[in-house]
C-alpha positions in Angstrom: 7.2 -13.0 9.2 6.1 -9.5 7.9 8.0 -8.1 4.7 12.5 -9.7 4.1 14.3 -7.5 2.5 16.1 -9.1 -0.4 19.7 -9.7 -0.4 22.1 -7.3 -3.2 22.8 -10.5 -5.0 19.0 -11.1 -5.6 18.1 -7.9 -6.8 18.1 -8.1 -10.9 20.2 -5.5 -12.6 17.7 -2.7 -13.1 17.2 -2.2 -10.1 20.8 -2.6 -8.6 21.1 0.3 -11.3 18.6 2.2 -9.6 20.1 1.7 -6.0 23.5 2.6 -8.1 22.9 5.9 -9.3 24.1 9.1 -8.0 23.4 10.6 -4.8 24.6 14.0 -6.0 21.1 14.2 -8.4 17.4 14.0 -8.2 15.8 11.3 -9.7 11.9 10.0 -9.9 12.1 6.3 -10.5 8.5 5.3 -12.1 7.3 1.4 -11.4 3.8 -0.4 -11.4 2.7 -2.7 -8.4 5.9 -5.1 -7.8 8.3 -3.9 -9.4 10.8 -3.0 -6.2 10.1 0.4 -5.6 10.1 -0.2 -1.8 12.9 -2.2 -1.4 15.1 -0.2 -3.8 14.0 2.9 -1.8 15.3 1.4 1.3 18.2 0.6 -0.3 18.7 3.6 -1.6 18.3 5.5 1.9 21.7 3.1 3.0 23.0 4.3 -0.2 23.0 8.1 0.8 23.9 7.6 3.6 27.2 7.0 3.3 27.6 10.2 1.3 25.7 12.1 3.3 28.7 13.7 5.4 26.8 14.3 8.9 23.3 15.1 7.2 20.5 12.7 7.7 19.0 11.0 5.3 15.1 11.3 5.7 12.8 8.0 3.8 9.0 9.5 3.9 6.4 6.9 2.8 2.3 7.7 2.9 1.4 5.9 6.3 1.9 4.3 9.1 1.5 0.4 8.2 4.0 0.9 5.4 6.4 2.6 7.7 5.8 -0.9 10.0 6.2 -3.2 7.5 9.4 -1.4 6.2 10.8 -1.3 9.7 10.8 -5.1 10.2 13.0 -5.2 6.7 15.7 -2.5 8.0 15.9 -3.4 11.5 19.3 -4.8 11.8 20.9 -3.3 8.8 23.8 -1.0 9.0 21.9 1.9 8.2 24.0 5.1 9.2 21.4 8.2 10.3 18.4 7.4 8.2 15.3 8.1 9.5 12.0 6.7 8.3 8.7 8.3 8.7 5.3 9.1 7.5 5.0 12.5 6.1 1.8 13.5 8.4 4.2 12.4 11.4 7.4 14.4 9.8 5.6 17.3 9.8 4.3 17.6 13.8 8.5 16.9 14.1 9.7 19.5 12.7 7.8 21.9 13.6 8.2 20.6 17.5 12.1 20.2 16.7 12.1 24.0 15.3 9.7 25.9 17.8 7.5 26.9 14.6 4.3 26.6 16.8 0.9 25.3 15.2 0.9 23.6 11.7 -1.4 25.7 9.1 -4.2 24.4 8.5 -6.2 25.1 5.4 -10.0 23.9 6.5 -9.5 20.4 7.2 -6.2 19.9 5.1 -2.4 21.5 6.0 -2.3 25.0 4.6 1.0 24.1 2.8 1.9 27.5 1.3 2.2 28.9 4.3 4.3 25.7 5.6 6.3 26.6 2.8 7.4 29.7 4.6 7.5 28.6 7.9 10.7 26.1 7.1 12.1 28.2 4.7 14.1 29.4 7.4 15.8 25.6 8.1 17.7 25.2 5.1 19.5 22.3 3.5 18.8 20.4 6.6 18.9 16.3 4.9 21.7 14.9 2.7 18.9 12.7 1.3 15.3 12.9 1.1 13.6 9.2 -0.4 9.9 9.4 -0.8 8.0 6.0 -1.5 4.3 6.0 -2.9 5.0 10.2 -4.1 1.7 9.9 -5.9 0.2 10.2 -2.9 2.2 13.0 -1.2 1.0 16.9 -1.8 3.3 18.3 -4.9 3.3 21.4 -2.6 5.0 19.0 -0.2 7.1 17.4 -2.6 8.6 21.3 -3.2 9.2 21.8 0.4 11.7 19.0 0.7 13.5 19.6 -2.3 14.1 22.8 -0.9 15.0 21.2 2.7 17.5 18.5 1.4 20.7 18.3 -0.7 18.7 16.1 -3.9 16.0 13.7 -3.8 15.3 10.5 -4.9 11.4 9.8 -5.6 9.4 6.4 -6.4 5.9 6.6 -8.0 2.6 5.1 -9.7 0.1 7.0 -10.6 -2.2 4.3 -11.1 -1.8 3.7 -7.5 -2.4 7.3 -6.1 -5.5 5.9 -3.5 -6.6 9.6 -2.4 -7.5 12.7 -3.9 -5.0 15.6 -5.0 -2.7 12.6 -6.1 1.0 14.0 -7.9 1.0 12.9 -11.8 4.4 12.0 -13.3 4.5 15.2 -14.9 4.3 17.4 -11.6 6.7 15.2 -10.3 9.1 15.9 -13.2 9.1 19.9 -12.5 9.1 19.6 -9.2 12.4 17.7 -9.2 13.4 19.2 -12.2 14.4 16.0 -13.9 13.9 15.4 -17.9 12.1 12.1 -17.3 11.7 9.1 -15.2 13.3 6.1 -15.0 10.6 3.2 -15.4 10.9 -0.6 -14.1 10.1 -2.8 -16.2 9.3 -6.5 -14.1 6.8 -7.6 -11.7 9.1 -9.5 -8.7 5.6 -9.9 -6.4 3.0 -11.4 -8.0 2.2 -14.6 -10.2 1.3 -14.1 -13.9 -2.4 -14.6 -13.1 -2.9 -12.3 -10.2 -0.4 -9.9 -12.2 -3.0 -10.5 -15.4 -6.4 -10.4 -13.3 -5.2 -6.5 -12.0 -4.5 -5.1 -15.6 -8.1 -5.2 -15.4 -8.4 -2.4 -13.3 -5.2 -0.9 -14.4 -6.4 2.6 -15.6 -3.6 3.8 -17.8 -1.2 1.7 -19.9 -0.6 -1.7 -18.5 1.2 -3.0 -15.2 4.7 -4.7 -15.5 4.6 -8.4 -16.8 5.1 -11.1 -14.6 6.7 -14.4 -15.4 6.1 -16.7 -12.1 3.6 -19.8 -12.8 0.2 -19.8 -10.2 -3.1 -20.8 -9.4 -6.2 -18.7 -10.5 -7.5 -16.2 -8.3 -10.3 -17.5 -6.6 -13.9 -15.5 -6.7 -16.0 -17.0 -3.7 -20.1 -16.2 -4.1 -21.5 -15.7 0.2 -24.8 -15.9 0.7 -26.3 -12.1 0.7 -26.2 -10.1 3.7 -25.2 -13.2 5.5 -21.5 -11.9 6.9 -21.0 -15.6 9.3 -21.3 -17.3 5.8 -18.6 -14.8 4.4 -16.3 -15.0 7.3 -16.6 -18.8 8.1 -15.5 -19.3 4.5 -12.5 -16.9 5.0 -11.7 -19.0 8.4 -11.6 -22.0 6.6 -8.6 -20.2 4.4 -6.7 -19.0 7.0 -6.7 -22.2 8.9 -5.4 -24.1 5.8 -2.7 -21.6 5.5 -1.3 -20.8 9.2 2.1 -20.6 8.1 1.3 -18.0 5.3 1.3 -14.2 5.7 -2.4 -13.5 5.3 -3.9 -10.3 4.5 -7.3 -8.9 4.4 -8.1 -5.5 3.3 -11.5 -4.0 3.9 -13.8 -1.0 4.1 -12.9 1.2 7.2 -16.2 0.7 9.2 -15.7 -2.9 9.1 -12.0 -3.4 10.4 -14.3 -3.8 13.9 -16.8 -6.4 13.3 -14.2 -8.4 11.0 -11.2 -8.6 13.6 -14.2 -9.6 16.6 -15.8 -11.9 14.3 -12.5 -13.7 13.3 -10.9 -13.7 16.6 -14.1 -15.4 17.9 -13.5 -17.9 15.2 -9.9 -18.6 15.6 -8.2 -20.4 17.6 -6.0 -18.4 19.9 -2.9 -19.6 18.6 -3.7 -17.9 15.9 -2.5 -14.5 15.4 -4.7 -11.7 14.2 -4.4 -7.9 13.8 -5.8 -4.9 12.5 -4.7 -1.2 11.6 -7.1 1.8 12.0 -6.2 5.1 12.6 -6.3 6.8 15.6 -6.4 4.0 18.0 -3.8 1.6 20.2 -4.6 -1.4 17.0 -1.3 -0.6 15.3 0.3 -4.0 13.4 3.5 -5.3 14.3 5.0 -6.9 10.8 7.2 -8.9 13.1 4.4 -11.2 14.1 3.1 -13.9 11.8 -1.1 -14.5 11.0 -4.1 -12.3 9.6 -3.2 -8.6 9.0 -6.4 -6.9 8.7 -5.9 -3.1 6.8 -8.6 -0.8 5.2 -8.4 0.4 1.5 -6.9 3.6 2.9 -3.9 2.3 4.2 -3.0 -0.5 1.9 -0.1 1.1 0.4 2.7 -0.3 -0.8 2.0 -3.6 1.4 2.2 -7.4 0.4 1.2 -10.7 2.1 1.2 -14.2 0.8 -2.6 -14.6 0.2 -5.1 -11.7 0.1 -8.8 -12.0 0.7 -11.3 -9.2 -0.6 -14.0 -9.3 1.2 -17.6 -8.0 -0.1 -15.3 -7.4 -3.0 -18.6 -5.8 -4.7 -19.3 -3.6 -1.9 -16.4 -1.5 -1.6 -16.9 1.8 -0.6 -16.7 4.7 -3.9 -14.7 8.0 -3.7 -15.7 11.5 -5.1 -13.2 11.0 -7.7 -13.7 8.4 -10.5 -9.8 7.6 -11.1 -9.3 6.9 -7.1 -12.1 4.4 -7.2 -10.2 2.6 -9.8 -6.5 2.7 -8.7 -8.3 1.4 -5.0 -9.5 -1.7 -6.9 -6.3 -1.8 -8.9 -4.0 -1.4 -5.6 -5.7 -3.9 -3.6 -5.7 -7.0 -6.4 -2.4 -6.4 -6.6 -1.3 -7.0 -3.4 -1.1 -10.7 -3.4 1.8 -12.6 -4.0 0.7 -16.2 -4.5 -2.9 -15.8 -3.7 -6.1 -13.6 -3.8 -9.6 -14.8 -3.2 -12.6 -12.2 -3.6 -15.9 -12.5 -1.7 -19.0 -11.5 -3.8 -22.5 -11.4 -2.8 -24.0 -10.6 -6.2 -22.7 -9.9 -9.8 -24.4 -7.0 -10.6 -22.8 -3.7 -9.6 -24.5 -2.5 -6.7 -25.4 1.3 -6.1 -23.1 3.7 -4.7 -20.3 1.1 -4.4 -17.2 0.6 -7.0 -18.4 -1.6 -10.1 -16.1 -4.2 -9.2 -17.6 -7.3 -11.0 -18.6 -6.0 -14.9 -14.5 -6.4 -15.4 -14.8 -9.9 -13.8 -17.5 -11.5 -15.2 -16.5 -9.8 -18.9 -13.4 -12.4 -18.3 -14.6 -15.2 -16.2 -12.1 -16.8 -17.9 -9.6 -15.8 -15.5 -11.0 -16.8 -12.1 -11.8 -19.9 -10.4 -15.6 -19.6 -9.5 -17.0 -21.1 -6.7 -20.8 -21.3 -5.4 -20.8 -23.1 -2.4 -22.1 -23.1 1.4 -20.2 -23.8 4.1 -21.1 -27.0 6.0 -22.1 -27.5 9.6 -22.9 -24.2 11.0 -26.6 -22.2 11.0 -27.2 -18.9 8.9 -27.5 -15.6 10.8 -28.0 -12.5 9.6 -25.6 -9.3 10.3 -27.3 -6.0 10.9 -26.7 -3.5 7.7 -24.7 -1.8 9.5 -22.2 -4.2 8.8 -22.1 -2.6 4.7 -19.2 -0.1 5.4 
């Protein structure tokens, strides 16, 4: 259930190295999709903390699932005064703990120049500061806590940065002011052919080899514009797999439709959730079954067996390079398993060109056309193409 943290004596020595080094330094610690970064970053929050002489020791990661699924691994653990947070949340804290009044906005985003000012009157106020996923913070951000905590430690992929105004390496190097990053060199998560199937979408260099034997990923064609065809086919997965960790990731406006049309498929005994913003559906990593995110908030999770639905339909971004790390991010999220649903091979307009990459090397999927037996074909409304 949800995401175990690894014991010391399992961790190989690269990254007990990183866990190692000094807490009296900055560091950015650079690693592709499996390569540890989360679990050495919790590990390195226990670290500080025993240096950290009354301070605490703050772990910021990019949203709120990722902050879930890291709680169910440090829940227990003899973690002295760390605290764990998004950074959209951190921010409303400390200006509430501090009396600094509203957060500056800058039109729709946080005006973070003049947040800059606001807590330079707090001073060195963490021993520690550990940011997971830093590709996706602000670099302004990334300034303010250096300049809130004693020296940072900070993990990062810029093939995985999923929104715009991402953080390249390179900002990250000045903003820490570190000569270069350390960079992890083995895939722990997934098998060799998931591992190889995601270098396809890999947009610069190539992700960390894997060694661990597997099945193909499987590419499932649905019958188009038919969703009960797609999801009766993803039911039949799930129930062949009850004791896996299952996740499906999805365009936003469909987290609804999926999680009603699954739970009416389901049997009751079978557990299924879903994250989206802004509501009471928050996931709780503790339970076992389907785990139902949206391409936004994705980051930095794993689960057993990922499904992709309408894996040609996913949703595009203004900026070319997100679209790619979104396809990238999500492939890569499987550790034994990953089947995509397709309605057509030709790239389809105004979505991600998912399937020229796939059908360029067919060689590298299992391929499957079939209907699903006993049931009768209805038709969703379009609304259903989110």
């Amino acid at each position: 259930m949800g995401f175990k943290l690894p014991n010391g004596g399992d961790l190989s020595e690269e990254q007990l190295d990183i866990i190692n080094l000094p807490t009296t330094k900055d560091w950015l610690i650079k690693g592709a999709p499996g390569t540890g970064k989360t679990v050495m970053a919790i590990y390195r929050a226990g670290q500080a903390s025993q240096s950290a002489r009354g301070k605490p020791v703050l772990m910021l990661v990019y949203n709120r699932p990722l902050m879930q699924f890291i709680s169910t691994a440090v829940r227990g653990r003899d973690f002295n005064n760390v605290q764990v947070n998004t950074y959209h949340s951190w921010v409303n804290d400390i200006y509430k703990e501090h009396r600094l009044g509203t957060i500056p906005k800058d039109g729709d985003d946080h005006d973070w120049e003049e947040i800059a000012s606001d807590l330079s009157r707090v001073g060195k106020k963490y021993a520690h500061v550990i940011v997971d996923e830093a590709q996706d913070f602000p670099i302004e951000l990334l300034k303010i806590l250096k300049a809130l905590s004693g020296h940072m430690t900070c993990f990062i992929d810029p093939n995985q940065a999923i929104e715009e105004g991402r953080t390249d390496t390179y900002e990250a190097i000045r903003a820490l002011c570190v000569e270069a990053p350390y960079t992890l060199t083995r895939n722990f998560r997934n098998t060799k052919p998931i591992r190889d199937l995601s270098a396809l979408y890999c947009r610069d260099g190539q992700p960390a080899p894997a060694t661990s034997r597997g099945k193909k990923p499987v590419i499932i064609k649905c019958i188009p514009s038919d969703f009960d065809d797609q999801n009766q086919k993803m039911v039949n997965i799930i129930k062949r797999n009850k004791e896996k960790e299952i996740g499906i990731i999805v365009n936003p406006r469909a987290l609804n439709p999926l999680y009603n049309s699954l739970r009416g498929y389901l049997p009751d005994d079978l557990n299924v959730q879903m994250h989206k913003p802004m509501t009471n559906h928050w996931i709780d990593f503790d339970q076992p079954g389907v785990k139902i995110v949206s391409y936004g908030t994705m980051k930095g999770l794993e689960f057993d067996i990922v499904l992709l639905p309408m894996f040609d339909k996913i949703e595009t971004q203004n900026d070319e390079i997100v679209n790619a790390n979104r396809v990238y991010v999500a492939v890569s999220r499987a550790v034994s398993e990953l089947y995509l649903f397709y309605w057509k091979e030709s790239p389809s307009a105004g979505k991600i060109d998912t399937m020229s990459a796939l059908t360029a090397h067919r060689e590298m999927l299992e391929w499957r056309d079939q209907e699903v037996e006993g049931r009768s074909t209805r038709t969703r409304p379009a609304s259903w193409l989110a």
